[in-house]
Structures are given as structure tokens and as C-alpha cells.
Backbone as a chain_set.jsonl record, in Angstrom:
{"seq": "XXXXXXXXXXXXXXXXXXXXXXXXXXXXXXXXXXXXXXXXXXXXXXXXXXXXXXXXXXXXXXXXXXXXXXXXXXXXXXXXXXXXXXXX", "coords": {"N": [[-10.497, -4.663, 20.632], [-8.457, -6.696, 18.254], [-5.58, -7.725, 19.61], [-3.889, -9.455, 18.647], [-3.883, -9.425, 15.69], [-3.329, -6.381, 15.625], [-0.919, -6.628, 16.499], [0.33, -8.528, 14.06], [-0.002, -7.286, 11.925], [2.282, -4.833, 12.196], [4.445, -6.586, 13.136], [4.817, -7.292, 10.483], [4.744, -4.739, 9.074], [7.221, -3.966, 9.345], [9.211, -5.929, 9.351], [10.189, -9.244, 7.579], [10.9, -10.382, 4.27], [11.795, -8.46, 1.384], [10.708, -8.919, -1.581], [10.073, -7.471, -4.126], [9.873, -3.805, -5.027], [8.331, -1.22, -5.394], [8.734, 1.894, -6.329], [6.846, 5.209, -6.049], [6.83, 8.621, -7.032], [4.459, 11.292, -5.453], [4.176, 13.902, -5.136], [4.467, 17.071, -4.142], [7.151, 17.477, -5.532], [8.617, 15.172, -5.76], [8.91, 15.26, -3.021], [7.129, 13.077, -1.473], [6.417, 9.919, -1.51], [4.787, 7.197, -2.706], [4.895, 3.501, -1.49], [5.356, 0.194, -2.861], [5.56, -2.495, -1.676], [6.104, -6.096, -2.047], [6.254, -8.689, 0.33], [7.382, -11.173, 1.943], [7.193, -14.26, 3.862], [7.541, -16.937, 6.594], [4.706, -17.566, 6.288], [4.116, -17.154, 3.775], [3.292, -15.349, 1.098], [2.903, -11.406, 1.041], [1.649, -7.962, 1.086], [3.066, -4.805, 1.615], [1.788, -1.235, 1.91], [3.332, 1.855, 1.686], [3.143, 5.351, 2.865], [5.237, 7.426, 1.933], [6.753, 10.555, 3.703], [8.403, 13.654, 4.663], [9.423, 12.96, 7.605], [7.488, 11.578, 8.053], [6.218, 8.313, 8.216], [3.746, 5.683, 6.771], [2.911, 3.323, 7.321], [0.718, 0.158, 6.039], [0.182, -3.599, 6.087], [-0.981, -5.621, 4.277], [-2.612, -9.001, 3.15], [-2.296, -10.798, 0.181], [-4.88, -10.916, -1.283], [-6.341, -8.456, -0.168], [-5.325, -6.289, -0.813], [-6.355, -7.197, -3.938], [-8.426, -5.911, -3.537], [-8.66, -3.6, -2.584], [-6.996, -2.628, -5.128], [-9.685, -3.139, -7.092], [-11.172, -1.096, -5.597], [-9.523, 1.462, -6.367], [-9.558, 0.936, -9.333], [-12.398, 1.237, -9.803], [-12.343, 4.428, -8.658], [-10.925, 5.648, -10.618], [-12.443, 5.375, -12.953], [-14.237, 6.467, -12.178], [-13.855, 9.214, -12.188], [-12.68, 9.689, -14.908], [-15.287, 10.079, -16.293], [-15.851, 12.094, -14.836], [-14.479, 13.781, -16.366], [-15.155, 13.787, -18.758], [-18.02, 14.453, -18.683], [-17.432, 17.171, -18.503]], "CA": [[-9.441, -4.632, 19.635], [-7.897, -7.754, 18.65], [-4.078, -7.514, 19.387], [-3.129, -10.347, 18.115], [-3.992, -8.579, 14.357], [-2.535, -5.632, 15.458], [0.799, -6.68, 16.14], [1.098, -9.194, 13.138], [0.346, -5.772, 11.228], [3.4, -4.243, 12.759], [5.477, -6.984, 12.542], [4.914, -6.844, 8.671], [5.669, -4.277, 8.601], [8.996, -3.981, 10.232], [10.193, -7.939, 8.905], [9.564, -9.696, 6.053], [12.131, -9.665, 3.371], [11.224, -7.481, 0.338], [10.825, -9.459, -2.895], [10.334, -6.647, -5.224], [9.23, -3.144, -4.806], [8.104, -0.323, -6.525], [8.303, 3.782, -5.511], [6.251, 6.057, -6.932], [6.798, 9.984, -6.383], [2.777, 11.464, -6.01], [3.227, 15.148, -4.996], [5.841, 17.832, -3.863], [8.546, 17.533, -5.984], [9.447, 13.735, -5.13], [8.998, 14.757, -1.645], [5.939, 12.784, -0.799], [6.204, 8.644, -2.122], [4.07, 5.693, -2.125], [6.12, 2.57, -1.877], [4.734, -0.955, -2.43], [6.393, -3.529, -1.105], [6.099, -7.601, -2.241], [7.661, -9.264, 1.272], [7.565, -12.842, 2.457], [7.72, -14.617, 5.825], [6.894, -18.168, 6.316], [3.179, -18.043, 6.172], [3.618, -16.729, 2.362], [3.71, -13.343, 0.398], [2.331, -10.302, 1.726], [2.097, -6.474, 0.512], [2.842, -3.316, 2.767], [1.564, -0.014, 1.132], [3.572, 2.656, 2.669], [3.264, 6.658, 1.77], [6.416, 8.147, 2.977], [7.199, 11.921, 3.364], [9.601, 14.009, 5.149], [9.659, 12.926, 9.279], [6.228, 10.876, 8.582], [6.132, 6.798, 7.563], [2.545, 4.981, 7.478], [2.42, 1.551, 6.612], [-0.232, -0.573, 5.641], [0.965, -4.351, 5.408], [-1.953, -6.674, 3.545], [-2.84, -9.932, 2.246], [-2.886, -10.552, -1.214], [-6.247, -10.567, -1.823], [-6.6, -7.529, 0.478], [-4.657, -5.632, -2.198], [-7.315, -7.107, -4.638], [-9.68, -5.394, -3.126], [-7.802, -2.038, -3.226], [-7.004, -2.205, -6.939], [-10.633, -2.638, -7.447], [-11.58, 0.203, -5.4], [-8.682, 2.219, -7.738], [-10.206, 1.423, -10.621], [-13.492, 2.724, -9.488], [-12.613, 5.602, -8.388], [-10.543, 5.871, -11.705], [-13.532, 5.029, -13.539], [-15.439, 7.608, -11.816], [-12.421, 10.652, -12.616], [-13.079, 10.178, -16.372], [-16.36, 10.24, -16.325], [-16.264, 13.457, -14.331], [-13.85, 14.597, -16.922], [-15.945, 13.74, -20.369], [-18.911, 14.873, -18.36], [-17.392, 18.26, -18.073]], "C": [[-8.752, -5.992, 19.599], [-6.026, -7.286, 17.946], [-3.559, -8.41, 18.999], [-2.481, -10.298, 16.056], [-2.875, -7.477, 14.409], [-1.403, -5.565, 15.745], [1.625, -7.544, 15.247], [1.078, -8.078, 12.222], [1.672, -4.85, 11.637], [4.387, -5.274, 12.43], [5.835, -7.48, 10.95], [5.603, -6.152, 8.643], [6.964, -3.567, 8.5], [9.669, -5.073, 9.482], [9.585, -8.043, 7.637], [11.124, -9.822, 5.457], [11.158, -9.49, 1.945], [11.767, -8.175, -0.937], [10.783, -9.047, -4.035], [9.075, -5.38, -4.56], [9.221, -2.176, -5.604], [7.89, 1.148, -5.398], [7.728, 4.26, -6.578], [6.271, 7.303, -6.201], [5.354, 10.408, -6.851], [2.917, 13.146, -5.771], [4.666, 15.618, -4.309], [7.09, 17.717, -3.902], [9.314, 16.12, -5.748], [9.241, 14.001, -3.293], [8.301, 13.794, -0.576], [6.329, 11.459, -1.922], [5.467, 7.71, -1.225], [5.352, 4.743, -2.515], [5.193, 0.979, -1.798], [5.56, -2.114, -2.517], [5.853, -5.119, -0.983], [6.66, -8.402, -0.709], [6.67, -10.256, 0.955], [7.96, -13.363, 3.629], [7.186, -16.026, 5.49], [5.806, -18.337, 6.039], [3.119, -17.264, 4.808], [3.514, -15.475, 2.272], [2.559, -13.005, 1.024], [2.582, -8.927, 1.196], [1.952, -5.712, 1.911], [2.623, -2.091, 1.415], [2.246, 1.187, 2.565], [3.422, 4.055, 1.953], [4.428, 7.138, 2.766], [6.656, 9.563, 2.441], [7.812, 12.328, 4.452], [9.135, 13.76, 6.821], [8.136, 12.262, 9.521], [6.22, 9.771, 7.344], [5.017, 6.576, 7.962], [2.92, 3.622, 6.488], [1.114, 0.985, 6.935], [0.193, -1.723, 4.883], [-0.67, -5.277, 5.525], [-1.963, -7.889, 3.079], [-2.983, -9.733, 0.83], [-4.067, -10.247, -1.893], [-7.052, -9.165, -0.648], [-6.219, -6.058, -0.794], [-5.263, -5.861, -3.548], [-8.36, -6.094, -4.805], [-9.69, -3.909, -3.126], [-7.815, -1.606, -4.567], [-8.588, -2.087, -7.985], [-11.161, -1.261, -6.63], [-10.405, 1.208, -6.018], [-9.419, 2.133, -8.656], [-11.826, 1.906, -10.778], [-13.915, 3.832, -9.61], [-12.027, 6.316, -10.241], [-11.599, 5.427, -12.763], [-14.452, 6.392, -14.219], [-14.377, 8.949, -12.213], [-12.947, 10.848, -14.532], [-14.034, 10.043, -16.541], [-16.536, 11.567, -15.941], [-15.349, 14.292, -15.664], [-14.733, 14.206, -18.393], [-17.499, 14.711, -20.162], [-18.693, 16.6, -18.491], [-16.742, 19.144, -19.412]], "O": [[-8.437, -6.514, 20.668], [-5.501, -6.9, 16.901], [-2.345, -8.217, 18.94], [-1.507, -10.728, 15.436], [-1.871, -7.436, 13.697], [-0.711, -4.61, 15.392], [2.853, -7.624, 15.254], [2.149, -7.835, 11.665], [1.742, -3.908, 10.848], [5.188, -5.024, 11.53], [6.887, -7.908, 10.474], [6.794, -6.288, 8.362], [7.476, -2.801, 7.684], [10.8, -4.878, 9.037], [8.851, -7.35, 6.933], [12.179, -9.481, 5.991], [10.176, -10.137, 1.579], [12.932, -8.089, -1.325], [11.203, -9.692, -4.996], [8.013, -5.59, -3.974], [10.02, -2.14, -6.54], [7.296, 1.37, -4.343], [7.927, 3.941, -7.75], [5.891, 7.356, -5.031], [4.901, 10.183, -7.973], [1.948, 13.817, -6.128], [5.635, 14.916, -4.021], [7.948, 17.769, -3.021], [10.532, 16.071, -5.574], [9.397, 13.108, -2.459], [8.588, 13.646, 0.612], [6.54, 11.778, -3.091], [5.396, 7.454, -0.023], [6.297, 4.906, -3.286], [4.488, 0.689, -0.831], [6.146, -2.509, -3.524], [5.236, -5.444, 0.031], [7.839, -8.727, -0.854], [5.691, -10.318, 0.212], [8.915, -12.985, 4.308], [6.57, -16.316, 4.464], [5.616, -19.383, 5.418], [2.056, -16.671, 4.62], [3.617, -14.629, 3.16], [1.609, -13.676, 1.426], [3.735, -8.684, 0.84], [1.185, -5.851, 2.865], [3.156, -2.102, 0.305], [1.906, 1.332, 3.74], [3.521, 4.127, 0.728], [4.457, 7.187, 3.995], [6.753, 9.862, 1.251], [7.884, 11.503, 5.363], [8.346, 14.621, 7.212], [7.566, 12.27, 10.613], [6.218, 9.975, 6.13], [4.706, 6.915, 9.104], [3.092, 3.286, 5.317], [0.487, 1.281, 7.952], [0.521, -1.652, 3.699], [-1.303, -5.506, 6.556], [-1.01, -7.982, 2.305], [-3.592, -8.805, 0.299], [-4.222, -9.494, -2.854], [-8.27, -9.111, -0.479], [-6.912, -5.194, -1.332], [-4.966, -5.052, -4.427], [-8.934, -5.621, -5.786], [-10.568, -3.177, -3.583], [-8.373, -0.634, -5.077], [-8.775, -1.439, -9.015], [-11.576, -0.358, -7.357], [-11.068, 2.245, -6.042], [-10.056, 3.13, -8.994], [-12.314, 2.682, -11.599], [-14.912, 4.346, -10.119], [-12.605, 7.202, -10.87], [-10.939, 4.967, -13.695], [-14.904, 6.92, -15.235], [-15.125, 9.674, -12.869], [-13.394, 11.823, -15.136], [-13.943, 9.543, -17.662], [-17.309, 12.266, -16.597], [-15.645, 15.471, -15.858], [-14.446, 15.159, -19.118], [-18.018, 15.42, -21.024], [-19.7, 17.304, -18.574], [-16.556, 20.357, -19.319]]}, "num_chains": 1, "name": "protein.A"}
């Protein structure tokens, strides 16, 4: 395991300061949000993807082009959804 990864992943996403973020409610009533989070630290911008719900936080803090790589696998899968839905 390299710890040197896994504790600049942690201190993401703990620090930073938050340059613009966005919530989105996905499921039980608002109780369940994704949150994506723009920060910044000296070595340049950075995203955390967090899903937060009641007494459980996960973060996931990324490079920019890590978050590329995400939005293409989104539109993929969103690709593949209406396809299953014209198909059907």
C-alpha cells in the first residue's frame, strides 16, 4: 500500500479550502446527498466527491483529470440507460 497516497487522500479531504460546491439530493427524501467539492491547496485545484447520509460520510478527493475520467464513465453508463430504455 503506498501511504504516502493514502494520507494525501485524507488530507484532501479534511483541508483544502472549498472554491465552489455543488449538493445534489439522490434518494430518501433529501436524506442521502452527493456533494462535489472544487478545493485548493498549494499544489493546485482538486475535487472531493463525497455521498453523505445520516451517521455515514465517504469521501473521494481527486485530481482533475481523475474527475475526467469519471464524467466519461457517467456518460457511458448514461448512454447505456437510454438505450436500455428505447430498446424496451
Amino acid at each position: 500500500m503506498d501511504f504516502k497516497r493514502f494520507y494525501r487522500g485524507i488530507r484532501r479531504a479534511t483541508t483544502g479550502r472549498v472554491a465552489q460546491q455543488i449538493d445534489t439530493d439522490i434518494a430518501s427524501l433529501g436524506a442521502v446527498k452527493i456533494s462535489l467539492r472544487l478545493k485548493t491547496e498549494r499544489d493546485g485545484p482538486y475535487v472531493v466527491l463525497a455521498l453523505i447520509s445520516p451517521g455515514n460520510y465517504q469521501y473521494c478527493p481527486m485530481d482533475v483529470g481523475e474527475l475526467d475520467l469519471v464524467i466519461e464513465a457517467m456518460h457511458e453508463i448514461r448512454d447505456a440507460a437510454v438505450k436500455l430504455q428505447i430498446s424496451n
